[in-house]
C-alpha positions in Angstrom: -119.4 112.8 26.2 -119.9 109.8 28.8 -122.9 111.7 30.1 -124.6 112.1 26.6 -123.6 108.1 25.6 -125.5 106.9 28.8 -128.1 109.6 27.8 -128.5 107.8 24.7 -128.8 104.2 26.5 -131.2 105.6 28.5 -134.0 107.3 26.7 -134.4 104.5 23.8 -135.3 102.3 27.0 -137.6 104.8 28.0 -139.6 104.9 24.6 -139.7 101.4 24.6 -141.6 100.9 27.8 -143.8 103.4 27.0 -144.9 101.7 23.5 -144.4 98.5 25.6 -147.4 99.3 27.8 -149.7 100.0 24.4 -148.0 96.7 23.1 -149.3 95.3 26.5 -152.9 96.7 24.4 -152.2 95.5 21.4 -155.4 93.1 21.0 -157.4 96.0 21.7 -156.4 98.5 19.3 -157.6 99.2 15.7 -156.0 97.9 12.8 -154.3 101.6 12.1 -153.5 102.1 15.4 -151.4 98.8 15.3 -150.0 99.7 12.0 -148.6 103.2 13.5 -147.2 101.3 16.7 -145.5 99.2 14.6 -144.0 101.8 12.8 -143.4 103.7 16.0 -141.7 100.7 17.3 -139.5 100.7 13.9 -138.4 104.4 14.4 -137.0 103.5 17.5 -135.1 100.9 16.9 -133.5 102.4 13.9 -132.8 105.7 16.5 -130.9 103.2 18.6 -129.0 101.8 15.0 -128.2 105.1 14.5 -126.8 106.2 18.0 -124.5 103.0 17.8 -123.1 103.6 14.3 -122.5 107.3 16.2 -121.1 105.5 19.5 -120.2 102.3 18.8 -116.1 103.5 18.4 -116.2 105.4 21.6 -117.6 102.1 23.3 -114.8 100.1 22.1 -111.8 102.2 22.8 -113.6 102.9 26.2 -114.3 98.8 27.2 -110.5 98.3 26.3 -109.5 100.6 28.5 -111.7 100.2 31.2 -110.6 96.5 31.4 -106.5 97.3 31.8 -107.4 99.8 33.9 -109.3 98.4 36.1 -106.1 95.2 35.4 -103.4 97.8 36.8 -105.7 99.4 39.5 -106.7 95.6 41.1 -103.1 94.4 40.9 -101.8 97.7 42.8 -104.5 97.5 45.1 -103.6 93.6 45.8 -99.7 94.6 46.2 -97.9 93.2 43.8 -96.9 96.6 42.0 -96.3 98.8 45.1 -93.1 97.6 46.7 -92.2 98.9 50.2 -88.7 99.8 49.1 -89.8 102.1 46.8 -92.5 104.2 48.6 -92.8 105.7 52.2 -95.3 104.3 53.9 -97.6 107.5 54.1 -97.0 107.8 50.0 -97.8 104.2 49.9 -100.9 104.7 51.6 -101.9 107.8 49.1 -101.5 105.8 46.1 -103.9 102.7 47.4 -106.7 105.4 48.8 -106.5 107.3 45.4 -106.2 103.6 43.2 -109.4 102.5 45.2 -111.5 105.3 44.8 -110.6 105.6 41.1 -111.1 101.5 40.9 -114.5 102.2 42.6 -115.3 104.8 39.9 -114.4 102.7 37.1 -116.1 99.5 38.6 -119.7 101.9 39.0 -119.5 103.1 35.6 -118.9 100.3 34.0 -121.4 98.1 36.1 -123.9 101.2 34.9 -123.4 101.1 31.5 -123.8 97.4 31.0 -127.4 97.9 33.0 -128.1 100.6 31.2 -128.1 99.2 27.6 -129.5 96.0 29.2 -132.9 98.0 29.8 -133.1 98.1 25.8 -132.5 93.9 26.0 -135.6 93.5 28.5 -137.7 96.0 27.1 -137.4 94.4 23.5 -138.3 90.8 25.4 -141.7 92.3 27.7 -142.8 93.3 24.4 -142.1 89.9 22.5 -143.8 88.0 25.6 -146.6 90.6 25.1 -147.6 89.6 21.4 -147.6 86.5 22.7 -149.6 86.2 25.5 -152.1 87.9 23.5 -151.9 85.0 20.9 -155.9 83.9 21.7 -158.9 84.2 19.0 -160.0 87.4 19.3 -156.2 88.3 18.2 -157.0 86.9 14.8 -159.5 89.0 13.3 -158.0 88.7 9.5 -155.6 87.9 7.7 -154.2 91.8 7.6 -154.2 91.9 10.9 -152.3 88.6 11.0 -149.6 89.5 8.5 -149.3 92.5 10.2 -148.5 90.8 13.8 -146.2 88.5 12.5 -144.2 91.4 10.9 -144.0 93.4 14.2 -142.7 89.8 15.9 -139.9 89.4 13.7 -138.6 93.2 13.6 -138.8 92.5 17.5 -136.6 89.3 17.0 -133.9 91.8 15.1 -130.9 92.5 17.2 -130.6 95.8 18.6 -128.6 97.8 21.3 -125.2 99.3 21.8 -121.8 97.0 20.4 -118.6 98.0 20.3 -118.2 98.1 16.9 -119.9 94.7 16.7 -117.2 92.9 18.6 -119.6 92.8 21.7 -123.2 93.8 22.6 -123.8 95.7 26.2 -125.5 94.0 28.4 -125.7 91.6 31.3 -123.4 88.8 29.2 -120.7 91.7 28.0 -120.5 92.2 31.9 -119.8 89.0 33.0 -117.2 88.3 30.3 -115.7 91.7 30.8 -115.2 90.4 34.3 -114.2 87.0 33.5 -111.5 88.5 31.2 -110.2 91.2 33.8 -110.2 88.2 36.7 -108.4 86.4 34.0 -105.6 88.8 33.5 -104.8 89.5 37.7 -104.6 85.5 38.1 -101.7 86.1 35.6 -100.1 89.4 36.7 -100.1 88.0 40.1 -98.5 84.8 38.8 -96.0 86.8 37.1 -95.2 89.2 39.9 -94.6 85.9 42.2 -92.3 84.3 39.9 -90.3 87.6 39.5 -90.1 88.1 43.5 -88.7 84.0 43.6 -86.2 85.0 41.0 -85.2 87.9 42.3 -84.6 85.8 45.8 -82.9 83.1 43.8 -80.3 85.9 42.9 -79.6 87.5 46.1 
């Protein structure tokens, strides 16, 4: 299921640089030719709505969970939830080697599929700056034509991507909160685990 959700970040990026580069074109093309990559354009970007009405659950449940447990991992890993007392020292050793490889898998896969959906994010923008650039006088050959531009600018300026049930939007930003938030969360485990291990010295 992971493989076929990044599958489905993936390709909508790849159709979009590949219309992007006849975008890139645009000024060239015939009046029905812009028409159909318009349309084109449209089709994918209601592919992508589709795959996150599909996906947009699983993303969710899987952000939440990647963030506490990526939490848990990073606060065994820094010690405060593996106690001498409690574990040889060869077990203790086991548990941080298998804590940092899974920690290592999560961080990778979550890294990936923030960049992944990004693609969709910068794609969408080339072809905005495209239109753009291409702004000059030969662009305006009629009013048609015109109408028809300014149409394919604003379904460009519609949001689209991969949310978590529209909580959140995949990307660059989602990654740096996500990380924010999970930084967030250690400052206060460790907090609590050193005001725990003062009480418990307090009592002895």
């Amino acid at each position: 299921m992971r493989t076929t959700i990044g599958h489905h970040r993936l390709l909508p990026a790849t159709y979009q640089e590949q219309l992007r580069r006849k975008i890139e074109r645009w000024a060239l093309l015939e009046l029905e030719a812009k028409e159909s990559l318009r349309l084109t354009y449209w089709k994918v970007q209601a592919l992508i709505s589709e795959a996150d009405d599909i996906f947009s659950p699983i993303i969710l449940i899987g952000s939440l969970s990647i963030v506490a447990h990526l939490t848990l991992q990073i606060n065994i890993l820094t010690g405060s939830r593996v106690e001498s007392t409690l574990f040889l020292e060869q077990d203790k050793r086991h548990v941080l080697t298998a804590t940092a490889i899974t920690t290592v898998y999560q961080i990778v896969r979550f890294v990936a599929s923030s960049l992944f959906a990004e693609m969709i994010h910068r794609e969408k923008f080339k072809s905005q700056r495209s239109l753009y650039e291409q702004s000059g006088k030969v662009f305006w050959v009629n009013d048609l034509e015109l109408l028809m531009t300014k149409r394919f600018v604003h379904q460009l300026t519609l949001p689209s991507g991969f949310t978590g049930c529209g909580f959140f939007t995949l990307g660059k930003s989602y990654l740096i909160a996500m990380c924010g938030t999970i930084l967030t969360y250690e400052i206060v485990l460790m907090d609590m685990a050193k005001t725990e291990y003062r009480a418990s010295l307090d009592a002895q």
